[in-house]
C-alpha positions in Angstrom: 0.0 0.0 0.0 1.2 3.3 -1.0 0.4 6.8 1.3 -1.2 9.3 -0.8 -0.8 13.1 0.5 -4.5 14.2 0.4 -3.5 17.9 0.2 -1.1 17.2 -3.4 -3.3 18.5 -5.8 -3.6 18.5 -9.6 -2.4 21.7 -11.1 -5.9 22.3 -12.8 -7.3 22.0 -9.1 -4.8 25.0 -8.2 -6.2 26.6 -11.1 -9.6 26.5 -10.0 -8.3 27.5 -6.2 -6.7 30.9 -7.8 -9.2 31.5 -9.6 -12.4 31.0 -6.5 -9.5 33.2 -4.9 -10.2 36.0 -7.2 -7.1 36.2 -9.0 -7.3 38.0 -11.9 -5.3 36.3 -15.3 -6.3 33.4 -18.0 -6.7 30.1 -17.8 -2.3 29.6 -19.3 -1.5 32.0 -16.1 -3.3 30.7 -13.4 -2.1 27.1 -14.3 1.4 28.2 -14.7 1.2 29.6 -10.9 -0.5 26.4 -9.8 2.6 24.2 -11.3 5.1 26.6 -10.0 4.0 26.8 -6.8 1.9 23.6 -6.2 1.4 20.4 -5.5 0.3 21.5 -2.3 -2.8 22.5 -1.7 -2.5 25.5 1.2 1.2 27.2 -0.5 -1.4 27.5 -3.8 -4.7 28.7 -1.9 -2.5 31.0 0.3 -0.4 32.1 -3.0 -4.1 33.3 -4.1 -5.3 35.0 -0.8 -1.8 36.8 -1.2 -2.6 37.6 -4.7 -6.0 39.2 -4.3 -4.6 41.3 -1.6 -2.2 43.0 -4.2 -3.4 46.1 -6.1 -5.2 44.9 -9.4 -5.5 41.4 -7.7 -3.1 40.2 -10.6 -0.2 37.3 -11.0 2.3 40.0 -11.9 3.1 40.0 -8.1 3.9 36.1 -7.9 7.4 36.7 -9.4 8.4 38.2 -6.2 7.3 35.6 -4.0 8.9 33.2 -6.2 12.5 35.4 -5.2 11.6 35.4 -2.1 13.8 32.7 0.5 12.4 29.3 1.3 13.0 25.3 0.6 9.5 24.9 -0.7 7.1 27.3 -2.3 5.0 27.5 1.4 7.6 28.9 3.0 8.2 31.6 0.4 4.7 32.2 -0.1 4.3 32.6 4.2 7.3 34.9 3.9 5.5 36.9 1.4 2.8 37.2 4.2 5.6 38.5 6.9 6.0 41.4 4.3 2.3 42.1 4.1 2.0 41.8 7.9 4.7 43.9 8.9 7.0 43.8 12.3 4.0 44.1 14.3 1.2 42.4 16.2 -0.1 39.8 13.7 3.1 38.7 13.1 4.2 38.4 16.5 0.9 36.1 16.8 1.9 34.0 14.3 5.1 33.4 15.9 3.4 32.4 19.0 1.0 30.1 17.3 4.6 28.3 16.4 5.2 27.6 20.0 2.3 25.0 19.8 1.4 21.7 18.4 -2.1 21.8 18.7 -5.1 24.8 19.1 -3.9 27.4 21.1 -6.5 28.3 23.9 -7.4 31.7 25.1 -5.3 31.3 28.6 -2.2 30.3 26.7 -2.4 32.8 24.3 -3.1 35.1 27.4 0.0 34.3 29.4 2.4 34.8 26.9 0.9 38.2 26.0 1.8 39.4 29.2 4.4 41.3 30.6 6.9 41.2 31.1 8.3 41.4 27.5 9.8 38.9 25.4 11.5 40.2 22.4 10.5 38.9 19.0 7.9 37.1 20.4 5.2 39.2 22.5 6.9 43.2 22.2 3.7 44.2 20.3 1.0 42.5 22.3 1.4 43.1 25.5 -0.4 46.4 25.1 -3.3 45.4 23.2 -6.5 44.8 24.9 -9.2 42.9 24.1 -10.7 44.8 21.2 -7.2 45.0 19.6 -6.5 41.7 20.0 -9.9 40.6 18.3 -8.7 42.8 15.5 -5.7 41.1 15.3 -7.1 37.9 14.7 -9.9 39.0 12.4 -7.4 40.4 10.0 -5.2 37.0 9.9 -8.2 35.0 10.0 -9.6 37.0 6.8 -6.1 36.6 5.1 -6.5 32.5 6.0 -3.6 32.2 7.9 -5.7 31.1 11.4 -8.7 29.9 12.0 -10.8 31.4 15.2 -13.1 29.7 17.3 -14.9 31.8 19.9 -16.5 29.8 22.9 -19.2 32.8 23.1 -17.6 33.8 26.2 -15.5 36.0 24.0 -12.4 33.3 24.7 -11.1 32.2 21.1 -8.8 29.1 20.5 -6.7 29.9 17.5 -5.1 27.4 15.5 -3.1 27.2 12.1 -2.5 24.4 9.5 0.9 22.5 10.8 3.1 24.0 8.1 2.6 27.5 8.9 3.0 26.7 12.5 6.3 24.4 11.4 7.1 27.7 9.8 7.3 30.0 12.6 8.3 28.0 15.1 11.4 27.9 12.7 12.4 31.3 12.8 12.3 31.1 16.8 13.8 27.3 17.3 17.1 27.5 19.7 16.7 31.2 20.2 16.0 33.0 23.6 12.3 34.3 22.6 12.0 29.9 21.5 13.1 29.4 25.2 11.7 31.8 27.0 8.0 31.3 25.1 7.5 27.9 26.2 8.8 29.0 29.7 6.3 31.3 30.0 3.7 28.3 28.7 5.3 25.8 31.4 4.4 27.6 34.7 1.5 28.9 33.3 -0.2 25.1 32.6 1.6 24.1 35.9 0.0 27.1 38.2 -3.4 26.7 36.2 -3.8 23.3 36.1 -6.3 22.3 39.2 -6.3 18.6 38.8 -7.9 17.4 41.9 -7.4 14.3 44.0 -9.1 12.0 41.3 -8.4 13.4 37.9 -9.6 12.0 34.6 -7.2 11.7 31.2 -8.6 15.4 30.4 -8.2 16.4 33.9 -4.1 15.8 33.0 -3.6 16.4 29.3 -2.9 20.3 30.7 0.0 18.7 32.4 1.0 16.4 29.6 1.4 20.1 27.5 3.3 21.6 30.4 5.7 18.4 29.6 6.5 19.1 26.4 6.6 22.7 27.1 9.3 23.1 29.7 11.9 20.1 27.6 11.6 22.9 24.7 12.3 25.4 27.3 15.2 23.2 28.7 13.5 22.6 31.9 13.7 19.1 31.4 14.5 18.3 35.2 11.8 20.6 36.9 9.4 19.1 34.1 10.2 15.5 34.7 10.3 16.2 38.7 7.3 18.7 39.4 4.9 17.5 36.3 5.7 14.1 35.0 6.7 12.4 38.5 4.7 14.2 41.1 1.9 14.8 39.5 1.0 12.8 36.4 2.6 9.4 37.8 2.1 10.2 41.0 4.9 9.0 42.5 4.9 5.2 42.4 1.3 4.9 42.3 1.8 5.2 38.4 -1.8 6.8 38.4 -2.0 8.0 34.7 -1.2 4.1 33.5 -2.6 2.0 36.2 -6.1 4.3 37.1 -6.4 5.9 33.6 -4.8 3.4 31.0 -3.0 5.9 29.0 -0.2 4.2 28.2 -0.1 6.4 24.5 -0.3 10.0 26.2 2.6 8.6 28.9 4.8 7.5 25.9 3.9 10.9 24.5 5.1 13.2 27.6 8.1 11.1 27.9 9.4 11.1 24.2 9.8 14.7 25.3 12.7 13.7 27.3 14.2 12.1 24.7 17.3 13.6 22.4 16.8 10.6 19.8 14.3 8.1 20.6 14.3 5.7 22.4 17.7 5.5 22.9 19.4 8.7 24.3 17.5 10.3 27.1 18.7 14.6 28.0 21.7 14.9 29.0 20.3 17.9 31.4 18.4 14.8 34.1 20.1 12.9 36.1 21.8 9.5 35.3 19.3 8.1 37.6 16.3 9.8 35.9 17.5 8.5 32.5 17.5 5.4 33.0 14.2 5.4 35.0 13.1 7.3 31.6 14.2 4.4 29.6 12.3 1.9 32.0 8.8 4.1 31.2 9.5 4.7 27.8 10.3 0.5 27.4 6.9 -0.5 29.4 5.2 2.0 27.1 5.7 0.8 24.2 5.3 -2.7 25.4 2.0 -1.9 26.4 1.3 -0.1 23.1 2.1 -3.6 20.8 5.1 -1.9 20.0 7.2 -4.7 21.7 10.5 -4.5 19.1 11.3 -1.1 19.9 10.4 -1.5 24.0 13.3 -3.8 23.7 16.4 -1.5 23.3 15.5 1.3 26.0 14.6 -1.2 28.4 18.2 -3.0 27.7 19.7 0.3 28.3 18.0 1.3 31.3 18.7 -2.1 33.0 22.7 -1.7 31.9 23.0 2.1 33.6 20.8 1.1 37.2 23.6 -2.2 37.1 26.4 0.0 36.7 24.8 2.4 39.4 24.2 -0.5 41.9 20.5 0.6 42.1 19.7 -3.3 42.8 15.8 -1.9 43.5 15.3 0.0 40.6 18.0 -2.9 38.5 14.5 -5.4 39.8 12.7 -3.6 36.7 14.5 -6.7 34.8 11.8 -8.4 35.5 9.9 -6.1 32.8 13.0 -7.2 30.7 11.5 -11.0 31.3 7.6 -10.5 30.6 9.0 -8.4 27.4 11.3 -11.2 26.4 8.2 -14.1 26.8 6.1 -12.0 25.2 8.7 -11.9 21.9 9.1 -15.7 22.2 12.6 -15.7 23.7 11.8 -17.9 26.4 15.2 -20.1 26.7 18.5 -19.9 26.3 21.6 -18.9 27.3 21.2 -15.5 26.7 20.9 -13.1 29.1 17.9 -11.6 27.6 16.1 -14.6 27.1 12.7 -14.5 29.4 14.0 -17.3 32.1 17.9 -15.5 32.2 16.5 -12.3 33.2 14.0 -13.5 35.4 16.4 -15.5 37.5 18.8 -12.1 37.6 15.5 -9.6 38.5 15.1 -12.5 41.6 18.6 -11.5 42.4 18.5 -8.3 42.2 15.5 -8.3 44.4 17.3 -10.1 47.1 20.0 -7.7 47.2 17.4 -4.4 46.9 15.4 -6.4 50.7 12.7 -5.4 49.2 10.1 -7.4 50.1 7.1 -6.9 47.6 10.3 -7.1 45.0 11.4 -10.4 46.0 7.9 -11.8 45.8 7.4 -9.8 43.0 9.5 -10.8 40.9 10.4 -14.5 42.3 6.3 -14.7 40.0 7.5 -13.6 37.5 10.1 -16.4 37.2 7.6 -18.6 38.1 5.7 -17.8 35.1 8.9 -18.0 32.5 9.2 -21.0 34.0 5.8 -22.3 33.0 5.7 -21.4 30.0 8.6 -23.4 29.5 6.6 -25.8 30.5 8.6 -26.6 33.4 5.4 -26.7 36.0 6.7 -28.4 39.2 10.2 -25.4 39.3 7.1 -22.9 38.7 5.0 -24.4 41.3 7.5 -24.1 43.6 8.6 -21.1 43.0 5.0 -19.8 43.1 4.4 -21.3 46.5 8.1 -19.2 48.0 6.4 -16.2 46.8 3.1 -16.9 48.7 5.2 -18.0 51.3 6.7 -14.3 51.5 3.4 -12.8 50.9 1.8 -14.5 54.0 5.1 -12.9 56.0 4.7 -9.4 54.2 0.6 -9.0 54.4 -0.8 -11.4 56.8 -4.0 -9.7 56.2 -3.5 -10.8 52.6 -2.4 -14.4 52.8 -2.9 -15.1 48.5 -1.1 -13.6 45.7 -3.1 -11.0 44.0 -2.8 -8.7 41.6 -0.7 -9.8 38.0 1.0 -12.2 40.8 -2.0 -13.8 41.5 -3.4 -13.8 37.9 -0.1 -15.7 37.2 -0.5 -18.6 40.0 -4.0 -18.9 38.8 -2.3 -19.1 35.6 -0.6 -22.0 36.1 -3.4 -23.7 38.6 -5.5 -24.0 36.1 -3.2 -25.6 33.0 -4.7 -29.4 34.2 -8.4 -28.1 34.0 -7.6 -26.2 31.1 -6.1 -29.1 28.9 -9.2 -31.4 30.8 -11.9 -29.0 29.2 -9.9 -28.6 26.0 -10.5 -32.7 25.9 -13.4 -33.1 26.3 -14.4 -30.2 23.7 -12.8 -32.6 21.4 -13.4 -36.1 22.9 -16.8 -35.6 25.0 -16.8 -38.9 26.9 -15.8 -40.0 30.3 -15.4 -38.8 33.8 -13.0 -36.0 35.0 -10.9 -36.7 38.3 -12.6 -34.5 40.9 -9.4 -32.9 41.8 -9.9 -30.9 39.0 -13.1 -29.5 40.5 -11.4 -28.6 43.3 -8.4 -26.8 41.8 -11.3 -24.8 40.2 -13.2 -24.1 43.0 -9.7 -23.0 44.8 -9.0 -20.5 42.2 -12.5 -19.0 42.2 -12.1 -18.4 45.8 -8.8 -16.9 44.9 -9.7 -14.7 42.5 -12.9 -13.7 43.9 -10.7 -12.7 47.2 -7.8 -11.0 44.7 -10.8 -9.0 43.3 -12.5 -7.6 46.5 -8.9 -6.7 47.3 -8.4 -4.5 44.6 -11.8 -3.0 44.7 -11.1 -2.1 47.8 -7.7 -0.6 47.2 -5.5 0.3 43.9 -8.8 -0.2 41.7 -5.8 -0.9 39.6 -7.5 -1.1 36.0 -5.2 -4.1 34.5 -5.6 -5.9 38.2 -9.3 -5.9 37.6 -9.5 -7.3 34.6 -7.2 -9.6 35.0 -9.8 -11.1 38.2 -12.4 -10.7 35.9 -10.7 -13.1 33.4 -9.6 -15.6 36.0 -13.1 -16.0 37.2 -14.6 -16.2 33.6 -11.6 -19.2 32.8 -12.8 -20.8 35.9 -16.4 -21.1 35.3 -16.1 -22.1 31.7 -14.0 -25.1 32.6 -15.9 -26.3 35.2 -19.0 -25.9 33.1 -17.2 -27.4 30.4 -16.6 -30.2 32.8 -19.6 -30.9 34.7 -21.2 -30.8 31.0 -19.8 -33.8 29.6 -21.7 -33.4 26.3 -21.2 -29.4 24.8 -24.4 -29.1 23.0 -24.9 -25.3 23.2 -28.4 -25.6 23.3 -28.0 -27.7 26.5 -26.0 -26.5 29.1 -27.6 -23.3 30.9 -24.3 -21.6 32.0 -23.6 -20.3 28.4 -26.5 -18.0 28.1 -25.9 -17.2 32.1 -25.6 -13.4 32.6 -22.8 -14.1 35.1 -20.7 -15.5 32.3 -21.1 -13.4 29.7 -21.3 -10.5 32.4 -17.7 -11.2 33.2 -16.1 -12.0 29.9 -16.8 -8.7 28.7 -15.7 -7.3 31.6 -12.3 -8.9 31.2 -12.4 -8.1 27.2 -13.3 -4.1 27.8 -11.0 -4.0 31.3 -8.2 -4.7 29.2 -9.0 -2.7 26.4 -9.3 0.5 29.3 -6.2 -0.7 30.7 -4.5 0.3 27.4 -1.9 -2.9 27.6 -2.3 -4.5 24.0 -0.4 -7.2 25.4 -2.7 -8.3 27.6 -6.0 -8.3 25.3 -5.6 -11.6 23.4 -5.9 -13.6 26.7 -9.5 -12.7 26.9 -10.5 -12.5 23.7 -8.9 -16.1 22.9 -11.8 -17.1 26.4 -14.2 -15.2 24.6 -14.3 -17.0 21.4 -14.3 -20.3 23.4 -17.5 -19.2 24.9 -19.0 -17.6 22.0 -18.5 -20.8 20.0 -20.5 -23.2 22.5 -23.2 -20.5 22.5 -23.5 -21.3 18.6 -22.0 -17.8 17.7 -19.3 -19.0 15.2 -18.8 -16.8 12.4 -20.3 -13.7 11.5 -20.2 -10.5 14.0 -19.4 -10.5 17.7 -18.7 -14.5 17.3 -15.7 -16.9 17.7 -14.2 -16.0 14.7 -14.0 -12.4 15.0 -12.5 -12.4 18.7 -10.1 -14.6 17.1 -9.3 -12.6 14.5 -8.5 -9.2 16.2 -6.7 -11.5 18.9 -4.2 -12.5 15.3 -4.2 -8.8 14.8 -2.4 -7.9 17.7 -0.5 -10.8 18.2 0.8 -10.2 14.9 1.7 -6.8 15.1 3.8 -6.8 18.1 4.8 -9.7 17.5 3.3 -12.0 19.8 4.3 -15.6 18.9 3.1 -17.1 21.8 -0.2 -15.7 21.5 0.0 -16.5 17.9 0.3 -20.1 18.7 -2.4 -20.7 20.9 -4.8 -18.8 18.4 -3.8 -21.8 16.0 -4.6 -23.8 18.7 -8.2 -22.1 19.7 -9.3 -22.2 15.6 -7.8 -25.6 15.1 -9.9 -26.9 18.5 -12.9 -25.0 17.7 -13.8 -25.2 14.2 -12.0 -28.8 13.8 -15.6 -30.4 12.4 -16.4 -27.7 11.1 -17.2 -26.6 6.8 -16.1 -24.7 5.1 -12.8 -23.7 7.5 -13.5 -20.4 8.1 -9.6 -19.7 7.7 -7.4 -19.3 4.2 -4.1 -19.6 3.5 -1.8 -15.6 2.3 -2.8 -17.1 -1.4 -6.8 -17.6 -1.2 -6.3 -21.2 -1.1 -8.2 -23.2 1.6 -7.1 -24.0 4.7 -7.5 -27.0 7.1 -7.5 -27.3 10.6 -3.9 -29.4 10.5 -2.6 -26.2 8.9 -3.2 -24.4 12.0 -1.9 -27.7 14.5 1.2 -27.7 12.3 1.9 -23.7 12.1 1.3 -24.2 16.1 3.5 -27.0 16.4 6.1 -24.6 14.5 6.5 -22.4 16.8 6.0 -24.0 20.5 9.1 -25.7 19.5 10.6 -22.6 17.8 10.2 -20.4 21.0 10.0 -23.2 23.5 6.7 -22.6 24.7 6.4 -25.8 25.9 3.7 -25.6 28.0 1.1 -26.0 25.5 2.8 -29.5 23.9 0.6 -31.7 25.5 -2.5 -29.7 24.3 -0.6 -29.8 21.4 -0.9 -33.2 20.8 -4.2 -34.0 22.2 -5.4 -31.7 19.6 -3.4 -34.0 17.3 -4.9 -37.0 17.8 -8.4 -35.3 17.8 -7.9 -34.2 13.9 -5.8 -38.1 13.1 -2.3 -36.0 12.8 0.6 -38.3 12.8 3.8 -36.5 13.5 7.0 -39.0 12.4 9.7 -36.9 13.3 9.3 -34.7 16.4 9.9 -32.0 17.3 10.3 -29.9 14.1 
């Protein structure tokens, strides 16, 4: 697919422009001016507003604009404009409207209006009042430079098409009016902004402005400190990302730290604020899908708190690990690989004494470790961390939180693989340890649930309940079934069940962590398919289908690989496969065991092997040599 600028025009087009401009000439001279001075749309309709402003309204006045300087004809036809304007007040406005990215509202425009002076930038504003000022904007507003929109309170937002802000903010980058402009815009934002004790994403995007504001201004310490820290994150409550989800205006506010992204943080912060800079920028992206590039920064940041002995902060290796299992580098020797750098975040955590870290993170090698598919080290492991959570929070015996989402994780493989079995071979009893493994994890999650209501309200912690509890009823009703007819069984069309799935699938979605979101829409299209919603909208298919989508975009081979699994499980009886292969042809459900098959062995996910091969023997696939 080829981008297509939308504002390149045909040079008949800019004909037509000039002439609705009222620019007097023939049909040979306008088009001449459109090809000199096009393809873009705005340098041709500003060339004509210029025109028509000229005495006689002619073209004879174009051949000066073409003398004028510039790299492209916009700039020379906005420099025009500067002559027309003169060294006064609209120009000056201009130049302010380059100090912005975005609409300028009436109490930013106000504040840098004021005294005290700032040459080249506000000398002939500061003494207009409101009347004035209106005046102003009329006149560039008539000449199509701004557009105005007045709240009928008599407070306009002005704003300008990108280029002619890219313009002007050209002529001021580097320079002391540059500096002292967004200055002026910094402490204004950070004095007016009244955020409140609970603040919504609008509630902050003031101080998200403020951000980029004072790094222009080369305040990047007071703006990391007093905005970004104290007041956005909130400390280590991390309230934009864990309350508010926004993971994409966070990565925003702290590429403004960045010299060259995302691998040289300002020079002006402290090593230690660097590489916690690089941590948030890594765990951003992560959470955005945008897992290859989370990789580098997070590498870095890891290397500089080693090197500082900052063994607490050095812990954040365990982000290192879920990024690493989330790429498929699960083993190996390496010391990125998902099990190396867990085991190294467990040691750094004993040498931090931290000791939610130690728990923390002793999970999170837990969970490398079952995905491996080594489950008795994971067990273990799992159990030490309880073990320290009952000697931490006595009020709180269980792991909670992602810790407890990942015990319940690996709980409820035997059920899982159970249920999966008898989706595909409906016959038999189930042991009734199963049952109780399930009814333990409800209890658990229920429990790891009222916890967080009642405390962080942590929007990724509730989900992830949500989805636990969902799992946990769908495989005991998948159990206590015994036949899956989905006209039978009375839990699929429960509210409870379908209550909670969507709270899981629209939790994560608010939590803002595309990493997270295929686990419960891979559920989902479980449940959807034995409540007869196969294909077609809101059904199996589609959930699986946007679960592909992101996995594939990150990428996300693991999840990749148990989507095989889910359409290969789901639809295995069923015609036409509702799957085809990059060429149109048709595709079978042993396309999808064998592309599954390719990478648990690729990436050593080996905890889904034995599903693996009961799905195998459910579709008559004989593998001769194994594993590939």
């Amino acid at each position: 697919m080829q981008a297509q600028d939308l504002e390149q025009i045909s040079a008949q087009a800019g004909r037509a422009l000039l002439r609705t401009a009222g620019v007097v000439g023939t049909d040979a001279e306008l088009l001449d001016l459109a090809q000199r001075f096009g393809p873009h749309a705005l340098a041709v309709s500003l060339l004509g507003v210029y025109l028509y402003a000229q005495p006689g309204h002619g073209v004879a006045a174009a051949k000066a604009v073409e003398d004028l300087p510039g790299a492209a004809p916009i700039d020379r036809v906005l420099a025009a404009f500067e002559r027309l304007l003169g060294d006064g007040p609209a120009l000056e406005t201009l130049r302010l409207l380059g100090l912005f990215d975005r609409p300028a509202d009436a109490a930013c425009l106000s504040a840098l209006r004021q005294t005290p002076l700032i040459p080249c930038l506000n000398d002939h504003l500061v003494a207009l009042d409101a009347a004035a000022w209106r005046g102003v904007l009329a006149r560039l507003e008539k000449l199509r430079l701004v557009q105005v929109q007045d709240d009928g309170a008599g407070q306009a937002t002005v704003d300008a098409h990108p280029l002619i802000r890219e313009h002007f903010a050209a002529q001021l980058q580097g320079g002391e009016a540059w500096r002292a402009g967004h200055q002026r815009l910094f402490e204004h934002l950070c004095a007016s902004t009244k955020e409140g004790d609970s603040p919504t994403l609008q509630d902050l995007l003031p101080l998200y402005q403020a951000v980029a504001h004072g790094c222009l201004a080369g305040l990047q310490q007071r703006a990391c400190d007093e905005v970004y820290y104290a007041r956005i994150c909130r400390g280590g409550e991390a309230y934009s990302t864990r309350k508010l989800g926004a993971f994409s205006s966070d990565l925003g506010a702290v590429a403004c730290f960045f010299e060259q992204p995302w691998q040289r943080v300002s020079a002006s912060l402290t090593e230690d604020d660097q590489a916690w800079l690089l941590n948030q920028a890594a765990f951003r992206l992560r959470a955005l899908g945008r897992l290859g590039e989370a990789l580098e920064p997070m590498q870095a940041g890891l290397q500089m708190l080693v090197q500082q002995e900052k063994w607490k902060q050095a812990a954040a290796a365990s982000n290192l690990s879920e990024l690493a299992l989330t790429l498929g580098h699960i083993l190996g020797e390496d010391p990125s690989s998902a099990l190396q750098s867990a085991a190294q975040a467990v040691v750094y955590a004993d040498r931090s004494g931290d000791a939610f870290l130690q728990m923390a993170f002793r999970t999170t090698h837990a969970d490398a470790l079952h995905q491996a598919g080594q489950q008795t080290e994971a067990l273990q492991l799992f159990r030490e961390a309880e073990a320290m959570q009952v000697k931490d929070q006595p009020s709180d015996p269980l792991l909670y939180s992602v810790q407890g989402f990942q015990y319940a994780d690996l709980l409820l493989a035997s059920p899982e693989r159970a249920a999966w079995c008898a989706c595909l071979q409906p016959a038999g009893d189930h042991p009734a340890r199963l049952i109780e493994v399930l009814d333990d994890v409800e209890q658990r999650a229920s429990k790891a649930l009222a916890i967080v209501l009642n405390g962080s309200r942590t929007l990724l912690d509730i989900a992830l309940n949500h989805l636990t509890l969902v799992r946990t009823a769908l495989y005991m009703a998948v159990l206590q079934a015994g036949i899956l007819d989905p006209t039978a069984p009375a839990w699929v069309a429960s509210g409870r069940i379908a209550t909670e799935i969507n709270q899981a699938v629209d939790g994560l979605r608010s939590a803002g962590q595309q990493d997270q979101i295929p686990r419960a829409l891979l559920t989902r299209a479980w449940l959807r398919h034995l409540q007869g919603h196969t294909t077609g909208p809101n059904s199996a298919q589609t959930d699986l289908d946007e679960a592909w989508e992101i996995a594939e975009r990150g990428p996300m081979p693991l999840f990749q690989t148990d989507i095989y699994l889910h359409r290969a499980r789901l639809f295995l009886h069923q015609l036409p496969y509702p799957w085809h292969n990059a060429d149109g042809s048709p595709r079978r459900p042993q396309d999808d065991l064998a592309a599954a098959r390719q990478l648990i062995f690729q990436h050593g996910y080996l905890r889904r092997q034995e599903e693996l091969q009961d799905a195998e023997a459910a579709a008559g696939v004989t593998v001769l040599n194994h594993p590939v």
